[in-house]
Structure formats: structure tokens, C-alpha cells
N, C-alpha and C positions, 0 to 999 in steps of 0.2 A: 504493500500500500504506500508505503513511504517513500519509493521509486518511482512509482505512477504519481505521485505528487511532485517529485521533481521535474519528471520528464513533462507536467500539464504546467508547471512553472515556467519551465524553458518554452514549452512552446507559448504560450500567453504570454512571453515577454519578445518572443520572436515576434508574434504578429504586430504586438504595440510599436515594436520599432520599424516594421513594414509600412504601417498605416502612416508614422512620422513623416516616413522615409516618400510617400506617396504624396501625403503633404504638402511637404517643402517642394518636391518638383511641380506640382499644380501653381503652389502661389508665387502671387498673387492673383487670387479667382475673381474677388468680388470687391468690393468694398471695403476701405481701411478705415477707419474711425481712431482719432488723433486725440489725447486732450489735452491740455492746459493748463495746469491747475491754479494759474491766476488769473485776474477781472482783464475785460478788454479792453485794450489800447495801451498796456505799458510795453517795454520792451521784450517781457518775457514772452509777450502774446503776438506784437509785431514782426519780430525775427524767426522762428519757427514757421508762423500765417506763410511767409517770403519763401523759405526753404519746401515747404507741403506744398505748395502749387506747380513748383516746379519737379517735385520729384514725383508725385501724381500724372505728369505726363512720361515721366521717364519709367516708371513701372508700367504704364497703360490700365491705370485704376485710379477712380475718384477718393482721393483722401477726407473724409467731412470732419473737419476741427468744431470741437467743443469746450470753451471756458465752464471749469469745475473750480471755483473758486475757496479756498476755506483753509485754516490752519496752516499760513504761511505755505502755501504748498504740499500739503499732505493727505488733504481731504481727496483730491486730483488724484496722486499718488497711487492710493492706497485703494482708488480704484480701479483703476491701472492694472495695478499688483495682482486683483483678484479675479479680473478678467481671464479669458479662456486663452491660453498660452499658443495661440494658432498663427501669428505675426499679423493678426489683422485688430489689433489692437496698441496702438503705439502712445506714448508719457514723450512731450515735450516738458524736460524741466530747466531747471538754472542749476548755479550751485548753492542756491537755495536747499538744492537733496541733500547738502550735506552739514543742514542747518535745525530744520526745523524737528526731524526725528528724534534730535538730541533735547527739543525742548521740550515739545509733546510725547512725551514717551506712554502716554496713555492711548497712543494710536498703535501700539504694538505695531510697530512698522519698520522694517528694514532692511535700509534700499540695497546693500550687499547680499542677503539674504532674496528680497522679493521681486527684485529686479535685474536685470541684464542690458549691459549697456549697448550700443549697436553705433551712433557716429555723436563724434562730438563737431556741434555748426561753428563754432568761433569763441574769442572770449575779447576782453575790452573792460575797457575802465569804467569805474564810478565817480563821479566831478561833484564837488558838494559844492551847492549852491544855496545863494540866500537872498530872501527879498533887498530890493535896489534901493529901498527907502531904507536900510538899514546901513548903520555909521560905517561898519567894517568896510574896511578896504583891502586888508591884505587878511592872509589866516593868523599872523600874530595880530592882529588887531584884535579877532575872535576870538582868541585863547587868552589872551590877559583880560577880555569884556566878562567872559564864560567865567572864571577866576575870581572876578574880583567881584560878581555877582552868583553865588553858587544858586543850582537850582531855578538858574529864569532862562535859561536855554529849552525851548524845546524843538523836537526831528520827527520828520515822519519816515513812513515808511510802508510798503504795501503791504502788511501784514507782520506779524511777531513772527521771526524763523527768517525772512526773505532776505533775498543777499544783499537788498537795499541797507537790510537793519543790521546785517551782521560786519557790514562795511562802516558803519556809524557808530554801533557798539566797539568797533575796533578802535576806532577813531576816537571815542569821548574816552577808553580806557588806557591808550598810549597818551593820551595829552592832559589825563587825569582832572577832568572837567566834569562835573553834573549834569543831566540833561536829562529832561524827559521824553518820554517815548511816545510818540502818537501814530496806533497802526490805522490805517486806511485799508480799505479793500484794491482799491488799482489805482497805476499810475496818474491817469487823469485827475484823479478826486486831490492827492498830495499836490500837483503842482499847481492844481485854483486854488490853495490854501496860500503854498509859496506866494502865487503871484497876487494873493490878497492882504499879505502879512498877518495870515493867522499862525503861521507856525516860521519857525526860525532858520531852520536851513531843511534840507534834503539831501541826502547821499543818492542821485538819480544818474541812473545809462548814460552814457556820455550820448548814444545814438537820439537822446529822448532831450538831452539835455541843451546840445548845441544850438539848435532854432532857437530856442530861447535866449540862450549868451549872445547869438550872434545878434539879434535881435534889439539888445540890452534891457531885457525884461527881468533875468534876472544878473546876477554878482557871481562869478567863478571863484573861487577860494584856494580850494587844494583838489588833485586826480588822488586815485585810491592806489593807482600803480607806484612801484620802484622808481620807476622812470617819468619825465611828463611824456605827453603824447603828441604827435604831431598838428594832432586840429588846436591844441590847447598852447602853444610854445608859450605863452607868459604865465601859464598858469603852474606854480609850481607843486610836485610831485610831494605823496608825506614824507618819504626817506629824505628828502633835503631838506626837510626842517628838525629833523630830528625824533621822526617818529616812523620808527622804522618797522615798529609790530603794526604800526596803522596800514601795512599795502596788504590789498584785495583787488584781486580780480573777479569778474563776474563772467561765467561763461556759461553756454546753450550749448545742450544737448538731448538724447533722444534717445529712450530706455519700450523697453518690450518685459512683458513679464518673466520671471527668469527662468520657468520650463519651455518658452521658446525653442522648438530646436535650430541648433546650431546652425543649417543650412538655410533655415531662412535669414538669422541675422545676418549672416555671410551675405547672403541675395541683396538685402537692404543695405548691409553695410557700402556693398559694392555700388549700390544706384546710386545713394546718397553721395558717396566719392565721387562720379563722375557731375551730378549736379552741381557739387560745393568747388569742384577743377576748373568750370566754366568759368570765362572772364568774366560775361555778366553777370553772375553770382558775385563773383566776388568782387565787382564792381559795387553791386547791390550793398553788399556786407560793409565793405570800406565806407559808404554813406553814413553807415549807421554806427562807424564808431566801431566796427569788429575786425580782427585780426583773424586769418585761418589759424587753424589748431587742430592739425590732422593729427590723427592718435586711434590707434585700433581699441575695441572694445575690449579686450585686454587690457590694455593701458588706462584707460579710461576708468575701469571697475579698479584699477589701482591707484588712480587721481583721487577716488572718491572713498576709499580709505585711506586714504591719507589727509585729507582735509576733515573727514568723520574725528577724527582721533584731535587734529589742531582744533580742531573749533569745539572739541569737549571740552578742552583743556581752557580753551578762551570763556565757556561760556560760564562757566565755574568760578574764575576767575574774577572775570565783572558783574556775576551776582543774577545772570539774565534768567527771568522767569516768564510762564506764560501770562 
């Protein structure tokens, strides 16, 4: 009996990887369903919206994107995660994913565990900006104001978790400053607050952020990278002033739940590559303030434990809660 259950073992794990296997060479059959897991019109929603149109004609399948908004990105997530592992169910995230899990941990959620990474679209700074009717001129301006008044600073942000907030918590805890926290649901709602001076600054997309600077609506201050950036040359970077736990990057990519089999991410990884290689992609992308960042899914699911682990350590640190 106990040989007849091995041998009804092997065969039922044959066929399951038959059916896999029959699978991945079919897809893409039908229809992809994309989500979002933040409000529309910030960045996280605009630069993925850009990359699904075009890689919807390079599979020869309608992609349909849906904003699932909620818990810094994990309400999205985490339905994502529990979809049916058949590559017609794709997670545009940020590095957001490797934020908000650590804060909500009530979400039993985890993105090394429940997901699988497949391409990463680009990454690009964060520019903090502040209403124009506000004294600062320079970022030391802001830091000895911030100082000498504790606790009358406040930041928004698209949610508690979002790379928005975890580039600002970096920021008010390397230049050891008070500041409160105001989460919004999406980019739009934060920067009619900005541009109202109801709140103080904003750590926002440089892609989301430039109209506006060039505009002079709002005040540039400091970029969240090592280096400054080229749209920004006067604007200088946190590591030259001295704060050098303050650099963040923000960067987009694109996860499948993680019993996906391997040959379909292969399939998508590959479309996706030849999308994101066109010039006018990354013509598209340079607009918006993003850098290519080709990185195999491999690499990727290793970016994102490693950043998992920095930013427990950061979040611990500055006290952040939900």
C-alpha cells in the first residue's frame, strides 16, 4: 500500500508539472489584470500606467490596471499575493515593498515569501519641496527653522509605509529634526496641500515634482540621492550636507505571485526587457525623472532583502509607527 502511494505521489506531481508546463507555453491567452496599490495620479501609478500599455502590445494581450489603494501599499499587495499564481495577475509596486510590511505586520505579508519578482522599470530621486510663500531658501535654512522651532514642521506623504514617507523619515532622522507626519491617500491630494501651504514640505518623485519647480510653484531644497541629479544641478544632494543616512532612492517594479512558474516570469521578464530597451521608452522614462535599472529577478528578490533588513533597522530607530 505504501508503494502504491508513492508511485500515485509521483504520478500526481508529474501531471501538476505537465499542466505548469502546458501553461506557461499557452501564455499569454487572455487577459492580464495589473494592480496598483496606490491612488491615481502619483508616480507610483503614472510610470507603470506608461510601461503596461506598451508591453500589452508586445505580448498581444490587453493589460487592464486597477488602483487598490490602502496600507501604504499592502492592501494592493497582498492581493496580488493571493491571486491565482497563473502570470495573469501582475503587482506594480515601488520600494514602498520594502516598507510598509515592516510596519503593518498585522497584514501577515511577505513580499520575499508571497511574491516573485519579474523586471524592475527604473529608479530616480525624491526632491523635497516646500510651499514658495515659505522663508527657506536653502535646506540649512530649514534645518536650523525645524530646530529652533521643534515640532511645527509638518510632511506629507501618500500613505504610512510609502517610499514618499520612508525618504522623509530618513531625512527628519539624519538631520534630527521633529516633524509630523500627514498620510494622504495619492499624490495629487499632498501636492494641493503643498501648493496651499497647509503642510510644510513633501518628499515627492522628482518625475511628479519638476513641473512644478520649473514652474516656480513650488521651492526645491534637497534630492534624496548620493549625488544631485541632472534636471536638478542647483539643487543640492543630502550627502553634501552632511547627511548621508538621508539618500533614498525610489524605484518601480513589477512582482507576480510567487508560485508563478518560472517560465512564465522568464516570458514576461523577456517582453518587459525588450519594451524598457526601446529609445522611446526610455525617452518616456528620462521625462519622468527615471534612470534604467536592468536587474534580473534574481537580483531584484535580493535588492528587496536587503532594503527589508535597512529599513527595519531605520524604522526602529526613528520610533515609526502605524
Amino acid at each position: 500500500m505504501t508503494r502504491f502511494l508513492r508511485v500515485l505521489c509521483l504520478c500526481a506531481g508529474f501531471w501538476v508539472a505537465a499542466a505548469d508546463c502546458v501553461q506557461a507555453q499557452d501564455w499569454p491567452a487572455r487577459l492580464i489584470k495589473a494592480t496598483i496599490p496606490f491612488g491615481p495620479g502619483s508616480a507610483a501609478d503614472v510610470v507603470p500606467r506608461l510601461v503596461f500599455e506598451r508591453l500589452s502590445a508586445e505580448l498581444g494581450q490587453p493589460i487592464v490596471v486597477e488602483n487598490r489603494a490602502g496600507g501604504g501599499g499592502v492592501v494592493g499587495s497582498v492581493a496580488v499575493a493571493k491571486s491565482d499564481p497563473d502570470g495573469y495577475s501582475l503587482l506594480a509596486q515601488s520600494s514602498a515593498l520594502t516598507v510598509a510590511p515592516l510596519i503593518f505586520p498585522n497584514a501577515s505579508f511577505d513580499p520575499t515569501r508571497d511574491l516573485a519578482s519579474v523586471f524592475m522599470i527604473g529608479s530616480g530621486a525624491n526632491v523635497m519641496i516646500v510651499p514658495k510663500e515659505r522663508p527657506w531658501k536653502t535646506i540649512q535654512d530649514f534645518i536650523a527653522d525645524a530646530k529652533a522651532k521643534p515640532g511645527s514642521i509638518s510632511f506629507g506623504s501618500v500613505g504610512i509605509g510609502s517610499a514618499v514617507h520612508i525618504s522623509s523619515e530618513k531625512f527628519r532622522y539624519a538631520a534630527r529634526i521633529e516633524a509630523t507626519h500627514v498620510p494622504y491617500r495619492a499624490g495629487p491630494e499632498v501636492i494641493a496641500d503643498i501648493l496651499g501651504g497647509r503642510i510644510d514640505l513633501y518628499f515627492c518623485p522628482l518625475a511628479t515634482a519638476l513641473p512644478l519647480i520649473r514652474e516656480g510653484q513650488v521651492r526645491a531644497l534637497v534630492v534624496s540621492t548620493p549625488k544631485r541629479v541632472a534636471e536638478l544641478p542647483d539643487v543640492p544632494a543630502a550627502g553634501e550636507i552632511g547627511l548621508k543616512d538621508a539618500d533614498s532612492e525610489i524605484w518601480f517594479g513589477v512582482f507576480v505571485p510567487a508560485k508563478t512558474p518560472r517560465e512564465i516570469v522568464d516570458k514576461l521578464h523577456a517582453a518587459a526587457g525588450k519594451v524598457l530597451a526601446t529609445p522611446a521608452m526610455q525617452a518616456s522614462l528620462a521625462k519622468l525623472g527615471l534612470e534604467p535599472r536592468p536587474m534580473t529577478p534574481a537580483g531584484m528578490d535580493d535588492l528587496v532583502k536587503r532594503e527589508l533588513a535597512a529599513n527595519q533597522e531605520l524604522i526602529k530607530a526613528a520610533g515609526i509607527k502605524p
